[in-house]
N, CA, C and O of each residue as an XYZ file, in Angstrom:
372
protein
N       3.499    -21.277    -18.500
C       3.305    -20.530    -17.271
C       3.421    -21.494    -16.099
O       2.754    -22.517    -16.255
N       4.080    -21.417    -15.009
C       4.133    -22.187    -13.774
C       3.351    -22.141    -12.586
O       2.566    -21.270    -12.211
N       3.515    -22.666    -12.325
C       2.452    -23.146    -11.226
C       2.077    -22.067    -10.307
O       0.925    -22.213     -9.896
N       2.509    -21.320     -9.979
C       3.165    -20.418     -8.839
C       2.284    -18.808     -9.480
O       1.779    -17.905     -8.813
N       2.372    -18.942    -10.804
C       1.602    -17.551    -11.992
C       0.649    -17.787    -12.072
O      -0.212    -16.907    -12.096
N       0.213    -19.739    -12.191
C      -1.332    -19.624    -12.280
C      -2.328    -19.058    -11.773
O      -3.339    -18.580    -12.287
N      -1.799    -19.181    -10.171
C      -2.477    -18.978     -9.198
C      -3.613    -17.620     -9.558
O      -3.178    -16.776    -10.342
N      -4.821    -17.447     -9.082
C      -5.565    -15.891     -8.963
C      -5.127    -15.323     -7.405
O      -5.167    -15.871     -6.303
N      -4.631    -13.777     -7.904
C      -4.897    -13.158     -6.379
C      -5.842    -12.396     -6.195
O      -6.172    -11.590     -7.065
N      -6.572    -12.509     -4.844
C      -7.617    -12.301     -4.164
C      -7.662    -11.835     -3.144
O      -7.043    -12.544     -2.351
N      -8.107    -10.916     -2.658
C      -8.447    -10.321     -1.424
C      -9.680    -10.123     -0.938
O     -10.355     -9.383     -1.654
N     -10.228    -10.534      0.054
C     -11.494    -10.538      0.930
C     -11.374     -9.869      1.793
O     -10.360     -9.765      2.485
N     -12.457     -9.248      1.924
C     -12.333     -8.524      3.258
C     -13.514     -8.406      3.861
O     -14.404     -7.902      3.176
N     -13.834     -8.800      5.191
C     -14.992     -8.916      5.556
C     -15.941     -7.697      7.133
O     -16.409     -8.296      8.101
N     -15.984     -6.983      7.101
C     -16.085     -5.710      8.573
C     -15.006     -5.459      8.813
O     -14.968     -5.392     10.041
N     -13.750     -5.205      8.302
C     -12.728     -4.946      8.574
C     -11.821     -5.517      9.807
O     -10.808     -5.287     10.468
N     -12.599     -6.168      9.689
C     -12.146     -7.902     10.709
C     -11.503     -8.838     11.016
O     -10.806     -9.203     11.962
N     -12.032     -9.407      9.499
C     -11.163    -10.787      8.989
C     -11.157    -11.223      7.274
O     -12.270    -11.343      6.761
N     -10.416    -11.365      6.740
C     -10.383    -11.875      5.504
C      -9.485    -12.687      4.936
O      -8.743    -13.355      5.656
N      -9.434    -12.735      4.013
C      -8.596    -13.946      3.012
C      -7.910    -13.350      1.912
O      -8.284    -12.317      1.357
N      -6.854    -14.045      1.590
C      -5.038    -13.251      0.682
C      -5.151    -14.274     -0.342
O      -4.779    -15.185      0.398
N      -5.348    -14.815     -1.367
C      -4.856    -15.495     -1.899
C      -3.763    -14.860     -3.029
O      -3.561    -13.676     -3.295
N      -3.209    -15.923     -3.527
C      -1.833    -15.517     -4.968
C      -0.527    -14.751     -3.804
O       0.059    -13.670     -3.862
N      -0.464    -15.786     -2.903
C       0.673    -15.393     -1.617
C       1.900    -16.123     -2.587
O       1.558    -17.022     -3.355
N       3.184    -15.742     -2.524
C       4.231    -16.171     -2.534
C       5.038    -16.410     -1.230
O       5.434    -17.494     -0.801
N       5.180    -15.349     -0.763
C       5.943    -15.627      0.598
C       5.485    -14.689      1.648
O       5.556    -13.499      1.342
N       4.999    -15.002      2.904
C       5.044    -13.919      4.002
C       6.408    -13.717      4.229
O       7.263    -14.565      4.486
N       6.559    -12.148      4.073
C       8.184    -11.502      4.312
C       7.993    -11.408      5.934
O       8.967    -11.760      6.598
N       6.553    -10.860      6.795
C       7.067    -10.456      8.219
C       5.451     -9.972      8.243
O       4.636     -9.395      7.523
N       5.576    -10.769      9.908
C       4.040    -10.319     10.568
C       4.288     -9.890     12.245
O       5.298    -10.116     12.912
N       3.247     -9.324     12.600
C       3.468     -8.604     14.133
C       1.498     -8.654     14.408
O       0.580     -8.759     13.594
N       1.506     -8.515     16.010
C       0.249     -7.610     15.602
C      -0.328     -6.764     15.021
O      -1.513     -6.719     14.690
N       0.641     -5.910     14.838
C       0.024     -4.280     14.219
C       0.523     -4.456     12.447
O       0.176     -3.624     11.608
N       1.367     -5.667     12.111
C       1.407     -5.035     10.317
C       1.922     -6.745     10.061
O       2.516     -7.540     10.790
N       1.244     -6.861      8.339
C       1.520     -8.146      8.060
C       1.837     -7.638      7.051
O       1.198     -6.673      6.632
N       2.997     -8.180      6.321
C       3.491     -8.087      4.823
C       3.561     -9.236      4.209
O       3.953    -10.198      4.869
N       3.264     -9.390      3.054
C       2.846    -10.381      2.136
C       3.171    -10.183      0.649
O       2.479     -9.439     -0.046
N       4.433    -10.981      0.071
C       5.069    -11.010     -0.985
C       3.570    -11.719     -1.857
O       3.278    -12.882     -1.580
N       2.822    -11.058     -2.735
C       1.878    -11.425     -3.389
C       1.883    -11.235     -5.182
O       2.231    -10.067     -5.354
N       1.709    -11.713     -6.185
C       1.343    -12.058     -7.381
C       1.680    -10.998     -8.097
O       2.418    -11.110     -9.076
N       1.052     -9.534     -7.597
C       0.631     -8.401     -7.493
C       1.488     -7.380     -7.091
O       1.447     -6.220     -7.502
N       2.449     -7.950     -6.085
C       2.980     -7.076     -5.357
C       3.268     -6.980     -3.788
O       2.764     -7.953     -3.228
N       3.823     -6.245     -3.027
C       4.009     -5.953     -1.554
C       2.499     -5.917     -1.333
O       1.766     -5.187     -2.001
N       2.131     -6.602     -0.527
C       0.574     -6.481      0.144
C       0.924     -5.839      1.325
O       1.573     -6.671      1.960
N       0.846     -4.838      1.946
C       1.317     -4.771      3.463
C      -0.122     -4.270      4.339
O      -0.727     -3.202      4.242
N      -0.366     -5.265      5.074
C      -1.746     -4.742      5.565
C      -1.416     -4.380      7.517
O      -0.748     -5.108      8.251
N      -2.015     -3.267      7.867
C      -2.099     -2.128      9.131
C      -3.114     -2.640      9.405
O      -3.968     -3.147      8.677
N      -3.009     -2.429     11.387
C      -4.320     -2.513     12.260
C      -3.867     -2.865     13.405
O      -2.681     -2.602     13.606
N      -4.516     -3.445     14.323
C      -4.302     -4.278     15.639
C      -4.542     -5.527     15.962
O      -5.252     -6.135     15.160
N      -4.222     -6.025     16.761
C      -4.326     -7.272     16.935
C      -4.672     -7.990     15.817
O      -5.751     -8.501     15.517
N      -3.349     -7.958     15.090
C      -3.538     -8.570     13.692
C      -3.162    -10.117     14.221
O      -2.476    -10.286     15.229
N      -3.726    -11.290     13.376
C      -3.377    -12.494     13.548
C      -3.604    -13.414     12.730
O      -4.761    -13.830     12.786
N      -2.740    -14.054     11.746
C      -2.501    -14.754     11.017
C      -3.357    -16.507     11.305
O      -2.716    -17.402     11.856
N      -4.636    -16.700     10.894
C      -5.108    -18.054     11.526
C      -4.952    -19.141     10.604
O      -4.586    -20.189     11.136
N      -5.155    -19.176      9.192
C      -4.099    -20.217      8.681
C      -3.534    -19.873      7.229
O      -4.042    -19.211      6.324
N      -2.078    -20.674      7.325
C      -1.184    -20.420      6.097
C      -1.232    -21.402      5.671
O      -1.288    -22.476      6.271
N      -1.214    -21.117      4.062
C      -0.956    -22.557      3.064
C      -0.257    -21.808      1.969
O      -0.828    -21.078      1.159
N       1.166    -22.080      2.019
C       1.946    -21.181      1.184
C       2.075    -22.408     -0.414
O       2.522    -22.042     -1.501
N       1.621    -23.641     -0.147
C       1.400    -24.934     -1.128
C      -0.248    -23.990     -2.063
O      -0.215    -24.179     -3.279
N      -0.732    -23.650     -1.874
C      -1.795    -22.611     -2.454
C      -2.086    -21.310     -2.151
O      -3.116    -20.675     -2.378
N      -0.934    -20.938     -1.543
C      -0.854    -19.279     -1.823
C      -2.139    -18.657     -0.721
O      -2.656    -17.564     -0.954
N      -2.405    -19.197      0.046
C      -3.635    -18.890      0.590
C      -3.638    -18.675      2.046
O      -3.333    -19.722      2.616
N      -3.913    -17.526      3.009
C      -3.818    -16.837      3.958
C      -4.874    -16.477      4.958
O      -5.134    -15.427      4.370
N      -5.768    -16.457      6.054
C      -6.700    -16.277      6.386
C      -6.093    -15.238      7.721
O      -5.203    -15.582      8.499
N      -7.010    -13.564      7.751
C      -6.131    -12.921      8.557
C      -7.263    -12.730      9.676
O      -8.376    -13.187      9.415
N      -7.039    -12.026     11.019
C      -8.232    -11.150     11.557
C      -7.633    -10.612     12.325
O      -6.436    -10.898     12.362
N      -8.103     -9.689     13.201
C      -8.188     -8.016     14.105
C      -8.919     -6.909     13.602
O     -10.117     -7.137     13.437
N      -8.559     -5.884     13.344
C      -8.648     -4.770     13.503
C      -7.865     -4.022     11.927
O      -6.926     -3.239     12.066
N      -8.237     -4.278     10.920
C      -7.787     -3.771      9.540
C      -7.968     -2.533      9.313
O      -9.058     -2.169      8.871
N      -6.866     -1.540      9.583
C      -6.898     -0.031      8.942
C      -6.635      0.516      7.784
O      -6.935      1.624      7.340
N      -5.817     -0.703      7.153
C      -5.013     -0.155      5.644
C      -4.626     -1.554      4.991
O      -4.290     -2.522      5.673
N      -4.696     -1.562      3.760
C      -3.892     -2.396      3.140
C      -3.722     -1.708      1.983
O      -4.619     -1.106      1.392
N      -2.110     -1.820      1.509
C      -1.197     -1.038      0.925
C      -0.725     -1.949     -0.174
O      -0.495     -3.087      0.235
N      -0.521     -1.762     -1.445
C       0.129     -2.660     -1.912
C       1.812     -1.692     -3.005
O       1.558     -0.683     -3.662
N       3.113     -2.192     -2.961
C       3.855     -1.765     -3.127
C       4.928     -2.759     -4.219
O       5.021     -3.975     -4.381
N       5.497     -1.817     -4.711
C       6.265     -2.894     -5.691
C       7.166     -3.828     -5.144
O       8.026     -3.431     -4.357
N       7.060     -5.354     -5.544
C       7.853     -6.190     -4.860
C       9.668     -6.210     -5.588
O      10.401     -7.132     -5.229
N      10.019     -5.521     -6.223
C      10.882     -5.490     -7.177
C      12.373     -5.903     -6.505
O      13.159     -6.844     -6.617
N      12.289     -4.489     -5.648
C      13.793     -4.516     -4.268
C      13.768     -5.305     -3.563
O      14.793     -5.621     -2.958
N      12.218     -6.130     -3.300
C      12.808     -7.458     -2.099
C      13.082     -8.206     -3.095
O      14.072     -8.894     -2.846
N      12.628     -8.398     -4.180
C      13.220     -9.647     -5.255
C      14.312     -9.439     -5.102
O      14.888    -10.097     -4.236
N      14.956     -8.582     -5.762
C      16.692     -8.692     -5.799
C      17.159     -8.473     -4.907
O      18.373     -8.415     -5.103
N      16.818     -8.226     -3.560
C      17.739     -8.583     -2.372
C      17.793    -10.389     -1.803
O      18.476    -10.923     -0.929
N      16.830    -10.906     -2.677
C      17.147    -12.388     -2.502
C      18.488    -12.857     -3.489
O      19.198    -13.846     -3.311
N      18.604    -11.822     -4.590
C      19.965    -12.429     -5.413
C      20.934    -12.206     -4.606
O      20.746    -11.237     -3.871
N      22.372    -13.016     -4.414
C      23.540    -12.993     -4.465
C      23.998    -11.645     -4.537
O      23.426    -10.908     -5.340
N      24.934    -11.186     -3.838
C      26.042     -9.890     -4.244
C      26.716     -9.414     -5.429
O      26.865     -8.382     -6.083
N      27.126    -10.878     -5.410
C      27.666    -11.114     -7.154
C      27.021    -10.662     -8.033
O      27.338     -9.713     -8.750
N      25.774    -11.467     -8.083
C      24.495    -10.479     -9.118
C      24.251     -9.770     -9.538
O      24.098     -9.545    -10.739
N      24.082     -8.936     -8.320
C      23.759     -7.679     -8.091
C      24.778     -6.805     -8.564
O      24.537     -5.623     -8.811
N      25.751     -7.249     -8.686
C      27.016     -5.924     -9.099
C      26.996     -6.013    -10.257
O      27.250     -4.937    -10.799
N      26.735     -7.127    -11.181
C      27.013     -7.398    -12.464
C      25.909     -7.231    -13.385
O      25.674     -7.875    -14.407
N      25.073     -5.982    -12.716
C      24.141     -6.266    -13.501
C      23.541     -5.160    -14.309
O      22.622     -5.396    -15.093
């Protein structure tokens, strides 16, 4: 198993405030209002306001968020995987 599987994912959540992501692979895209997070697990996509990302450590998968948390969603990461393959790939497959 690699390094990257070992990892545990985790979610904290604290008054709907501020919390902590761990078992991150990649942030796909953040704004104030929505952060998405390629996670262990899956599409993490978390809703709210004045969302703000205060620190990343993508070397341990680990995320610290805060604002205003309305939702967090989690969705299959499957289609962003294979939109990282090649064209080629993808046809031949």
């Amino acid at each position: 198993m690699d390094e990257i599987r070992a990892r545990v994912h985790k979610v904290v959540l604290e008054n709907r405030s501020s919390g902590t992501v761990t078992g991150i692979q990649e942030v796909v895209s953040f704004d104030e209002n929505q952060i998405v997070l390629d996670t262990d697990m899956g599409l993490l996509t978390i809703k709210g306001k004045g969302l703000h990302v205060n620190r990343l450590s993508l070397e341990k998968g680990e995320t610290d968020i805060d604002g205003t948390i309305d939702s967090m969603v989690y969705s299959s990461n499957e289609a962003y995987r294979r939109s990282g393959e090649s064209l080629f790939a993808r046809l031949f497959k």
